[in-house]
C-alpha positions as CSV (number, residue, x, y, z in Angstrom):
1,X,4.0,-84.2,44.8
2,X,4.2,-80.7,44.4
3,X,3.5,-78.3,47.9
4,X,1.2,-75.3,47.6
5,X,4.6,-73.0,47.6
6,X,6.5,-74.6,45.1
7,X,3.7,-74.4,42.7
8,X,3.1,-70.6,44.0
9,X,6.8,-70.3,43.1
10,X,6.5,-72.1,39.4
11,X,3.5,-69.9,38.8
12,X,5.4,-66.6,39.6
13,X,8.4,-67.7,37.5
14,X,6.8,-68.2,34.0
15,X,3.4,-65.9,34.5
16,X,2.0,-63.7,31.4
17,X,0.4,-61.5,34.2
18,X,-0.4,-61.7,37.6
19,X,-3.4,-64.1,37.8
20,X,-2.1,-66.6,35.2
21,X,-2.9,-69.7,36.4
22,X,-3.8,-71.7,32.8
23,X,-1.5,-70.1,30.6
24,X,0.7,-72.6,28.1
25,X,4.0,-71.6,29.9
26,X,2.4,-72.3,33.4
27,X,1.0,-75.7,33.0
28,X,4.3,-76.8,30.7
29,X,6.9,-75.4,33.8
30,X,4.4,-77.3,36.3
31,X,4.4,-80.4,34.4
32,X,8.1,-80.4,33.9
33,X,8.6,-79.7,37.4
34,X,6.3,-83.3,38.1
35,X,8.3,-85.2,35.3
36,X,11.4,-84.5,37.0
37,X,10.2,-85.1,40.3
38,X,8.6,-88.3,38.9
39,X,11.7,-89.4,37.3
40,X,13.7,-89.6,40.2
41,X,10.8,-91.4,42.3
42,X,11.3,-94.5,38.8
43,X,14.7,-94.3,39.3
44,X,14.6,-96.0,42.6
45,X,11.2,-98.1,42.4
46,X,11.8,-99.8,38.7
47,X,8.7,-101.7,39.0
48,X,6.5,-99.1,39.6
49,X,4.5,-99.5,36.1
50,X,1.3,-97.3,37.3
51,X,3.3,-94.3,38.0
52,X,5.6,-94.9,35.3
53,X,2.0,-95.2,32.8
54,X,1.2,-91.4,35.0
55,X,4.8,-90.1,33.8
56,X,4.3,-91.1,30.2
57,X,0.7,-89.4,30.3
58,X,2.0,-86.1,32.2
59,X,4.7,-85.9,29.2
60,X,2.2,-86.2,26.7
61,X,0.3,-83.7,27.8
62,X,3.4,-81.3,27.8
63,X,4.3,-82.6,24.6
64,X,1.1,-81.3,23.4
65,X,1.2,-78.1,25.2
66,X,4.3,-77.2,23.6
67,X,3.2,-78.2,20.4
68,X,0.2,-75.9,20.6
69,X,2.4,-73.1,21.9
70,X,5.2,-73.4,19.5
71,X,2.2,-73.3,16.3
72,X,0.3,-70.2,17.8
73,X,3.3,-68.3,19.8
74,X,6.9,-69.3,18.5
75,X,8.7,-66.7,20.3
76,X,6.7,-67.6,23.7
77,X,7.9,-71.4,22.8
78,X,11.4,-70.6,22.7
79,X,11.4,-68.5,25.4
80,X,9.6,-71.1,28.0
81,X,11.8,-74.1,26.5
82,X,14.9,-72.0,27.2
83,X,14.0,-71.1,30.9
84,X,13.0,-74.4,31.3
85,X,16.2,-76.0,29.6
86,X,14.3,-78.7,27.1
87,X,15.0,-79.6,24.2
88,X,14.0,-77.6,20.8
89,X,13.2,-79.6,17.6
């Protein structure tokens, strides 16, 4: 679960301007910052199938944020998957 400031902190990373809250590259550095913290949480609890069915949702929905942002704004898509260190296809 993510604190207030490490949220704050995410937010001030990746922000277009300084009340972005709802931008692409927010909500895809937010979400990846849950996936990882998720990720480690499976890795100990294997049997945990309801948060393992929230992971798979919270990847979808960056999947699909990335997908939206790499068809309207490919230079902003390159730039976020860089900073954030994912994968390009």
């Amino acid at each position: 679960m993510l604190t207030t400031r490490q949220k704050s902190n995410i937010i001030k990373n990746v922000a277009i301007h300084d009340k972005d809250t709802g931008s692409p590259e927010v909500q895809i550095s937010i979400l990846t910052k849950r996936i990882d913290e998720l990720a480690g949480h499976l890795k100990k609890h294997k049997k945990d199938n309801h948060s393992r069915r929230g992971l798979l949702a919270m990847v979808a929905d960056r999947q699909s944020h990335m997908n939206y942002l790499k068809k309207k704004h490919p230079k902003r898509y390159n730039s976020i998957a860089k900073k954030l260190e994912l994968k390009v296809k």
